[in-house]
Structures are given as structure tokens and as C-alpha cells.
VOPAGU-2260 file (C-alpha; in pm, 1 decimal, decimal comma):
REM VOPAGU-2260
SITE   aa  ch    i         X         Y         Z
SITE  UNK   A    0   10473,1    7968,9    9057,2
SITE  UNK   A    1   10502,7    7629,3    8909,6
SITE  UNK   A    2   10674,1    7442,0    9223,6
SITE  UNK   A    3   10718,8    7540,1    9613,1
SITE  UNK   A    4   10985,8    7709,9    9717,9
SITE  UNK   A    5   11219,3    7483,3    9957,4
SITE  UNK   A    6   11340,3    7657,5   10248,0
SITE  UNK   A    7   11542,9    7589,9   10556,2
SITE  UNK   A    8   11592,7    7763,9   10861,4
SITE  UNK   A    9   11936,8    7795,9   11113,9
SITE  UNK   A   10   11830,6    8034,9   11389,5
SITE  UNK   A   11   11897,3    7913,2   11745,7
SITE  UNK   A   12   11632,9    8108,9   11949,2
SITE  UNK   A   13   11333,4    7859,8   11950,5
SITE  UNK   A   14   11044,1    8168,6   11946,3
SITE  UNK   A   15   11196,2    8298,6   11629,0
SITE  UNK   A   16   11256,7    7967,4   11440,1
SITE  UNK   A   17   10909,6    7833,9   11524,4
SITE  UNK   A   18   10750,3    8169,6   11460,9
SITE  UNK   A   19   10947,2    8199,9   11076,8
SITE  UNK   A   20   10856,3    7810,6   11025,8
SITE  UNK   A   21   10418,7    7902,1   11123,4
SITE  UNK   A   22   10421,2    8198,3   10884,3
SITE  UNK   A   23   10571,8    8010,9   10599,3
SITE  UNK   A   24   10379,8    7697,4   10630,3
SITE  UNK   A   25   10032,9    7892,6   10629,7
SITE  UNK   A   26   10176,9    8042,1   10254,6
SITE  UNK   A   27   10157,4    7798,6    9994,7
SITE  UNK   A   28   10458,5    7950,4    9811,4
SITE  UNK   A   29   10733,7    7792,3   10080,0
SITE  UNK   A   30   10767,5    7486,7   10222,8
SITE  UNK   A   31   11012,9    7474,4   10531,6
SITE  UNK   A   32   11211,2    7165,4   10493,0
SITE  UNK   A   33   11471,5    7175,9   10740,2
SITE  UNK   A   34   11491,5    7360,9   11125,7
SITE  UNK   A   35   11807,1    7393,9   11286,4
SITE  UNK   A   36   11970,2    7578,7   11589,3
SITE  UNK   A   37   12348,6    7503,8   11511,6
SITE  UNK   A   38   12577,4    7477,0   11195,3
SITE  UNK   A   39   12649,2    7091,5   11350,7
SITE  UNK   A   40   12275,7    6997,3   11309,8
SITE  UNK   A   41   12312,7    7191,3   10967,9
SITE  UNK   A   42   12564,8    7033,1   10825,7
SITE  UNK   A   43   12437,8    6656,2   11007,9
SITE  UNK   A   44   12121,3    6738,9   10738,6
SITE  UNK   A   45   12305,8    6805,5   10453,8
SITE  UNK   A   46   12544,8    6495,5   10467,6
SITE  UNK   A   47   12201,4    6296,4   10409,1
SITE  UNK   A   48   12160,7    6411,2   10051,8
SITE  UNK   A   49   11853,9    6619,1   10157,5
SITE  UNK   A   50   11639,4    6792,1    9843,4
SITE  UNK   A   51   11787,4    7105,1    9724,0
SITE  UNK   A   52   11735,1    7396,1    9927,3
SITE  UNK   A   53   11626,9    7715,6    9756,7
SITE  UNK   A   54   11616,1    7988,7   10030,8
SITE  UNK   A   55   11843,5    7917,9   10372,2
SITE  UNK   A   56   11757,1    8163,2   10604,4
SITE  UNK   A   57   12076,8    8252,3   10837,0
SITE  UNK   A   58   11994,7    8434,1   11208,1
SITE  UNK   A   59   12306,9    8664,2   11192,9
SITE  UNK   A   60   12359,1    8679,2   11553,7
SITE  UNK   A   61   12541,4    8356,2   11559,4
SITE  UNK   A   62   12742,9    8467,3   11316,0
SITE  UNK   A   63   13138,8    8557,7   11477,0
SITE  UNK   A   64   13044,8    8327,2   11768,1
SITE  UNK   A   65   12999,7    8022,9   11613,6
SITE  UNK   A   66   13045,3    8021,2   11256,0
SITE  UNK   A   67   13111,5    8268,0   10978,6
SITE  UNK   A   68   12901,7    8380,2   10668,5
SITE  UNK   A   69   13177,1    8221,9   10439,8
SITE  UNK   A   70   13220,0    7931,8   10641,3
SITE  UNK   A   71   12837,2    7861,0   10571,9
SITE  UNK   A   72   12876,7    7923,5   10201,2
SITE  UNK   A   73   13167,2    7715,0   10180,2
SITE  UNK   A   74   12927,3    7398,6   10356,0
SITE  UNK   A   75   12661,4    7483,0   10128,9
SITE  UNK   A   76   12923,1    7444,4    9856,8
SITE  UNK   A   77   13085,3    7126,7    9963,3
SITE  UNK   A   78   12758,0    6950,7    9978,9
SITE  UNK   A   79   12586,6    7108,9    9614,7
SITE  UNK   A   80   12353,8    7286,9    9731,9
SITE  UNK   A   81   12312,4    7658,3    9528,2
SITE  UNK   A   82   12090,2    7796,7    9817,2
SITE  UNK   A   83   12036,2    8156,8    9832,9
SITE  UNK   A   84   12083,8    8274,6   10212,3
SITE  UNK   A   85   11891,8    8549,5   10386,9
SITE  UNK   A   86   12040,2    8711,8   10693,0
SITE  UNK   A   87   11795,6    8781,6   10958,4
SITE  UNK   A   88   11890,1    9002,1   11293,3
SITE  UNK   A   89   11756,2    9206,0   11561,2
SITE  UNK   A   90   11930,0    9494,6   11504,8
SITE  UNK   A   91   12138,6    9630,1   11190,0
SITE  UNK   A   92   12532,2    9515,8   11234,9
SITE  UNK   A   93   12795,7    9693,1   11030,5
SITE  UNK   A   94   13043,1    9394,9   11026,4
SITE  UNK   A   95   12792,5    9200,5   10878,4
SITE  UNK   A   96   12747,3    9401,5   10611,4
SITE  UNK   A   97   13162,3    9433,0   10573,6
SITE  UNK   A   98   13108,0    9068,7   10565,4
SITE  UNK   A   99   12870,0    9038,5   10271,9
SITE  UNK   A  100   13105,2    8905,6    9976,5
SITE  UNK   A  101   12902,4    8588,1    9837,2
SITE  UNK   A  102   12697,1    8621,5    9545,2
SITE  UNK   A  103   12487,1    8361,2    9738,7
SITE  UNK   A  104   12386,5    8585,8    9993,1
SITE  UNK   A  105   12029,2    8784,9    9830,2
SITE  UNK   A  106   11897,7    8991,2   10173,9
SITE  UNK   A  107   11938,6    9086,9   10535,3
SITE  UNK   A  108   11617,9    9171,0   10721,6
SITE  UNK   A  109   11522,5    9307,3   11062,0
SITE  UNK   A  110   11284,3    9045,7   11231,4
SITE  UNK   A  111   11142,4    9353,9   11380,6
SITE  UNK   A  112   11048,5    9530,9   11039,6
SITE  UNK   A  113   10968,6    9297,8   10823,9
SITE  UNK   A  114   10673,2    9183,5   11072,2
SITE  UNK   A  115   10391,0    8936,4   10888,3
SITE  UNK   A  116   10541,4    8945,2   10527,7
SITE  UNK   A  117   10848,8    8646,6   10564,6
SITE  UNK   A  118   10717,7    8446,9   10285,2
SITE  UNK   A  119   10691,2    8755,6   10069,3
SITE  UNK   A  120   11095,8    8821,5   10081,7
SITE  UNK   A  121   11107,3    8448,5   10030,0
SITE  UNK   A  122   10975,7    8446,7    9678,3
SITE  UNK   A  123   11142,1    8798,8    9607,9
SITE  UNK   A  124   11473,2    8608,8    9705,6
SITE  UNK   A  125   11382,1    8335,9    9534,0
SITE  UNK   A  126   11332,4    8540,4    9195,1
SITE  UNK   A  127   11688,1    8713,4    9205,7
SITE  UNK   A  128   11642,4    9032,2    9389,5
SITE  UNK   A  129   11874,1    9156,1    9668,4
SITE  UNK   A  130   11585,9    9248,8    9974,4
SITE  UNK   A  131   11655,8    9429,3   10302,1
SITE  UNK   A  132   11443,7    9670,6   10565,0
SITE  UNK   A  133   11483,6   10005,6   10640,2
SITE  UNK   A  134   11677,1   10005,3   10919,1
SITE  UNK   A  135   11950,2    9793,9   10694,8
SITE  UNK   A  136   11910,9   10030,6   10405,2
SITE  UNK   A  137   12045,5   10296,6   10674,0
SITE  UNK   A  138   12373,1   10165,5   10751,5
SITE  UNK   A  139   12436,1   10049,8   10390,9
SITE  UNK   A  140   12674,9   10245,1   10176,4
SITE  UNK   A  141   12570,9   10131,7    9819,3
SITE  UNK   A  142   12296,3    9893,3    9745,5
SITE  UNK   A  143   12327,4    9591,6    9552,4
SITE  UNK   A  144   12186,7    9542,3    9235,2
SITE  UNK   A  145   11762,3    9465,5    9205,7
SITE  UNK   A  146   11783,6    9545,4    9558,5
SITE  UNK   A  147   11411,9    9568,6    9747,5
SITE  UNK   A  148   11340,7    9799,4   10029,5
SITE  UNK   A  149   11070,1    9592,8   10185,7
SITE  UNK   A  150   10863,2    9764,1   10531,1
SITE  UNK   A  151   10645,4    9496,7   10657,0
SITE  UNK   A  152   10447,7    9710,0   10946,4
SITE  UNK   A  153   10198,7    9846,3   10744,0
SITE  UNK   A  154    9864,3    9878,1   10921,5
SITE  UNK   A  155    9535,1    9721,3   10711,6
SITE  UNK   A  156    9358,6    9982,6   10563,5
SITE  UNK   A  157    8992,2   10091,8   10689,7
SITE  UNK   A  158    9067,1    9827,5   10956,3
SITE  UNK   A  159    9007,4    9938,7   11331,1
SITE  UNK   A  160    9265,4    9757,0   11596,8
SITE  UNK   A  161    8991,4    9531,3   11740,0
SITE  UNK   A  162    8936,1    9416,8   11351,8
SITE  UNK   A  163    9294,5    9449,7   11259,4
SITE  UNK   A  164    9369,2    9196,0   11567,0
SITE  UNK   A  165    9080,1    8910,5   11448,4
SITE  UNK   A  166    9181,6    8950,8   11116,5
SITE  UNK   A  167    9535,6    8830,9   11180,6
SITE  UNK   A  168    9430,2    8551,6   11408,2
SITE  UNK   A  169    9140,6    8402,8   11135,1
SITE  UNK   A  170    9368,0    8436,6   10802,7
SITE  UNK   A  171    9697,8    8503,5   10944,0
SITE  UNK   A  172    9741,1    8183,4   11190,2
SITE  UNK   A  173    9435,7    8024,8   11053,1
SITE  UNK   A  174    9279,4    8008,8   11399,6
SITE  UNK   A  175    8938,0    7789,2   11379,4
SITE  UNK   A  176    8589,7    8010,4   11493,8
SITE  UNK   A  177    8542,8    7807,9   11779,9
SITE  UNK   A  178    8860,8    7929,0   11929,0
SITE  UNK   A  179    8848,4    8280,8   11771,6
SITE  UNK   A  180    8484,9    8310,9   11971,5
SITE  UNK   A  181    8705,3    8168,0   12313,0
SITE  UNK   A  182    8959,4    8412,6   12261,2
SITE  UNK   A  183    8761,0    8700,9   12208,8
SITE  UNK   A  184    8478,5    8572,2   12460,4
SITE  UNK   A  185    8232,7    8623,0   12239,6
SITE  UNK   A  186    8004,1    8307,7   12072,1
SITE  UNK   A  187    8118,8    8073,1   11795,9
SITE  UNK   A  188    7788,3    8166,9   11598,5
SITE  UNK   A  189    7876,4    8544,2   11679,7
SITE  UNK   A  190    8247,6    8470,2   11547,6
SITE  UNK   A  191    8169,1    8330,2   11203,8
SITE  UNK   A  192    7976,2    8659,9   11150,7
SITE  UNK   A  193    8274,9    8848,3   11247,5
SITE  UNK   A  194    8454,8    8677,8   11015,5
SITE  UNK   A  195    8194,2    8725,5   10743,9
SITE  UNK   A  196    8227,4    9122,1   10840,4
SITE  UNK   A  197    8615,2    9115,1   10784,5
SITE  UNK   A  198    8580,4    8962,4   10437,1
SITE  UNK   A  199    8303,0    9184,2   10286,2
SITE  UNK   A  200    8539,1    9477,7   10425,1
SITE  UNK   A  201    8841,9    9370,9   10262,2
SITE  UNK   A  202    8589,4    9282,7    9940,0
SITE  UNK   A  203    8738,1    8936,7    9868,4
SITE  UNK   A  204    8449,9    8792,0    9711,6
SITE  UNK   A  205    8444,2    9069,9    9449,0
SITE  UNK   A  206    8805,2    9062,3    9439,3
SITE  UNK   A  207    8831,2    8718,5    9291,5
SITE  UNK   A  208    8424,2    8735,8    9125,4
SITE  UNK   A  209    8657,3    9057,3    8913,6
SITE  UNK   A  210    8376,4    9307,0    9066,2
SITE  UNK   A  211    8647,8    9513,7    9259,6
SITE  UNK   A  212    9001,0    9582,4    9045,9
SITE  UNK   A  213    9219,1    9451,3    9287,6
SITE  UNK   A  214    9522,5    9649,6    9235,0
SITE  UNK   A  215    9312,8    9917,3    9346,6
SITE  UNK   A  216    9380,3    9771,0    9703,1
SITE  UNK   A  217    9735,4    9641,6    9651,9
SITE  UNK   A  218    9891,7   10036,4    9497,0
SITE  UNK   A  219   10067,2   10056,5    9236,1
SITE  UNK   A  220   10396,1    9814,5    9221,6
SITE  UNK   A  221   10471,4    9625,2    8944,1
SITE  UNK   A  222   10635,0    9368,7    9129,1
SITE  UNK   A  223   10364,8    9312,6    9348,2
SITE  UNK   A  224   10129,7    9308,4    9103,8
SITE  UNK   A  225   10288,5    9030,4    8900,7
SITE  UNK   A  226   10288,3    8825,9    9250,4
SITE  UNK   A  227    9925,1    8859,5    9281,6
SITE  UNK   A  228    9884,5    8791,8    8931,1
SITE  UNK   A  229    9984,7    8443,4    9008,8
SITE  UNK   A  230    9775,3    8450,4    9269,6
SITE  UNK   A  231    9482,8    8513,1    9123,7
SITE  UNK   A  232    9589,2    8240,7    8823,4
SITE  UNK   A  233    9623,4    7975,8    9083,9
SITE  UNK   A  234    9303,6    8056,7    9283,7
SITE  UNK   A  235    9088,2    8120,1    8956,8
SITE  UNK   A  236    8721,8    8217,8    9065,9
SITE  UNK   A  237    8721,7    7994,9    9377,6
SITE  UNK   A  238    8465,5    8145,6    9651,5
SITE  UNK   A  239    8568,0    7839,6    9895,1
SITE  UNK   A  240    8629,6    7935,0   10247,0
SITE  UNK   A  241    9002,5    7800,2   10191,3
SITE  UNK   A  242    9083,8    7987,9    9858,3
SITE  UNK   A  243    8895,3    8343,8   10010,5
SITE  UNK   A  244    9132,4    8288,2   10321,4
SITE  UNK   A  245    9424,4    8245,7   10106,4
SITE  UNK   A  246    9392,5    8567,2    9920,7
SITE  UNK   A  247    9307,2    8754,8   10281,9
SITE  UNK   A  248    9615,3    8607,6   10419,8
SITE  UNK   A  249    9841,2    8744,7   10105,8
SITE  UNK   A  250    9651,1    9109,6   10140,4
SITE  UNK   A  251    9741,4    9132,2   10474,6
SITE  UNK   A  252   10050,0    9018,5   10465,0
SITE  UNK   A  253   10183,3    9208,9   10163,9
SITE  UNK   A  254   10484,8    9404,3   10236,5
SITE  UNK   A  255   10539,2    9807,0   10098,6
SITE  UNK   A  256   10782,7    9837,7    9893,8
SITE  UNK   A  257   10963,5   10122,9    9961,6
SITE  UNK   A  258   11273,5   10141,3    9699,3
């Protein structure tokens, strides 16, 4: 990926927006560029000739109260901007669906499914294909075309819940070993070994030395594949403590794709 992939964010609940806006700014794929809880402050940014957005991600439970999905289009229109939107919701709506005419539109998602993997569906979006979760898939008639089933609540394999739980907090949120060793009441020098355990068990060092095959871990998708392919490219044989976090953060992360 030659260039970050500009996003922006309308979703009025605060937890969600600043929650979508952590995981994408740990993945150095997407760049959030713009956070906003109304169409007004929406349409207040684009009037100032902002960059061009690439993925606008739209919290579909304003939509019918306080604006429509066309009505957004038609603003993204007016002021040039070719972003693709991704609806986002708690719960699958019908009329949303019934509502899905704009070739601009490329995914709804269930915050609840798609869990740790955001920036994933970002770059899938991003690349042209149509992605939604399960419990969307269920109350869809006919899928679009180079539609992706994406589950995001996979558990980490060989990983017990204790591990599972660190893992998230060290390469997930990036949480420094000083305050991983706080959290889990344990001491810093004890934490950094933890840490140390976590990365031989996921193999990361022979992942990127090309000891371990890595699409052994990762199954057998093409289309995840070619995203860790580029990866890999941009992360070479780096063994520094940034670069091996990167690659743990993408591994855990990683969605399933299930159609």
C-alpha cells in the first residue's frame, strides 16, 4: 500500500467514535482525518476544502432521525469528495438495507461482530469490495457484487484467556510494560518477559526471519494473504520491537473471512 488510507468518522456516541478512531490510528494503513457527531459538523469540515476522504464511516442509527443515506451522498457530492461510506450499527435494520441504492456505499457492519478488525474492512473497502458481518448477511436478500463476509470474534489460537487478554492490551492498544505490569499487578521486569512469552508463541521472530511459513498461521485466503504480503514487503526482515508489534497487532486482529 503505497499511501494511507484517509478516513473520517460521523458517529454521535462518543465511546464508539473514540474507540473506531484508537483502533485505526494504532494500524498504519488508515489515518482518521476527520471526527464528527452530526451531519452540521460534517458538512462545516467539508466546506473547508479538507483532503479527499477515502473511507467515511456512517453510524446508521442516525440515519431517519437526522439525515438520510442519500442526503449524505448527495453532500459528499456537492463538495467532490468520491468517498466510499461504510454503515456501522448495533443491530441489523431492514430499512437500511431497502435504503442501500448508492454505488458509493461498499459495507454495513455490526460494531458487535466485527470486534478488533475495523482497519481490516477499511482497506477491503478501500480496494472495491462490498463487506458486511454475519448478522447483515442474514437479513440480506442478494449480495452485492465482491461482497466479503467478514467475522471479527475469532479467538487467538493456542492462546489461553489470561494470554489472550495481555496480548490485546501490549499489541492491540500498544499499552507500555510499566502499565501492563500495574494492570496485571505483577512487576515491570516480570511484564517484559510476558511479553517476550506472547511473541515466541505467536512465532513472530521466525515469521518475519522466513523460519515459520506464515500463511500457515493466517489459513488459506487469498485475499488475506495478498494483505499480509504487503505486510511483510513493508516490514522486510525488521526484528525491532516496533515492526514485531506491528505484525502481532495485524495477526490478531485479522478478521475470518467467511464468504
Amino acid at each position: 500500500m503505497t499511501k494511507d488510507i484517509l478516513v473520517a468518522i460521523l458517529e454521535d456516541d462518543v465511546f464508539s467514535r473514540n474507540w473506531m478512531a484508537l483502533l485505526m490510528v494504532r494500524d498504519w494503513r488508515t489515518r482518521v482525518i476527520g471526527e464528527f457527531s452530526t451531519r452540521t459538523d460534517l458538512c462545516a469540515f467539508l466546506e473547508n476544502s479538507p483532503p479527499k476522504i477515502d473511507v467515511l464511516i456512517l453510524d446508521v442509527d442516525l440515519f431517519g432521525e437526522f439525515f438520510t443515506i442519500q442526503e449524505i451522498c448527495q453532500i459528499l457530492a456537492s463538495n467532490n469528495q468520491s468517498a466510499k461510506i461504510l454503515l456501522t450499527g448495533i443491530e441489523p435494520d431492514p430499512k437500511i438495507i431497502r435504503e442501500i441504492h448508492d454505488d458509493r456505499v461498499h459495507g454495513y457492519i455490526l460494531k458487535g461482530e466485527i470486534g478488533y478488525s475495523l482497519s481490516w474492512v477499511i482497506t477491503f473497502v478501500y480496494d472495491g469490495y462490498w463487506v458486511l458481518t454475519p448478522g447483515v448477511r442474514n437479513v440480506m436478500l442478494k449480495l452485492p457484487p465482491k461482497a466479503l463476509v467478514l467475522d471479527g470474534r475469532k479467538n487467538i489460537p493456542g492462546f489461553t484467556d489470561h494470554e489472550a487478554e495481555v496480548a490485546r492490551m501490549a499489541f492491540i492498544f500498544s499499552v507500555g510494560r510499566r502499565d501492563l505490569a500495574d494492570e496485571l499487578r505483577i512487576t515491570e521486569q516480570w511484564s517484559y518477559g510476558l511479553v517476550s512469552e506472547l511473541y515466541k508463541k505467536m512465532g513472530l521472530t521466525e515469521i518475519i526471519s522466513g523460519e515459520v511459513d506464515l500463511f500457515d498461521y493466517i489459513g488459506e485466503s487469498a485475499i488475506i494473504r495478498k494483505k499480509f504480503d504487503d505486510i511483510i514487503d513493508q516490514l522486510g526482515t525488521s526484528k525491532k520491537a516496533r515492526d514485531m508489534e506491528t505484525l502481532a497487532y495485524h495477526l490478531l486482529t485479522m478478521p475470518v473471512i467467511i464468504q
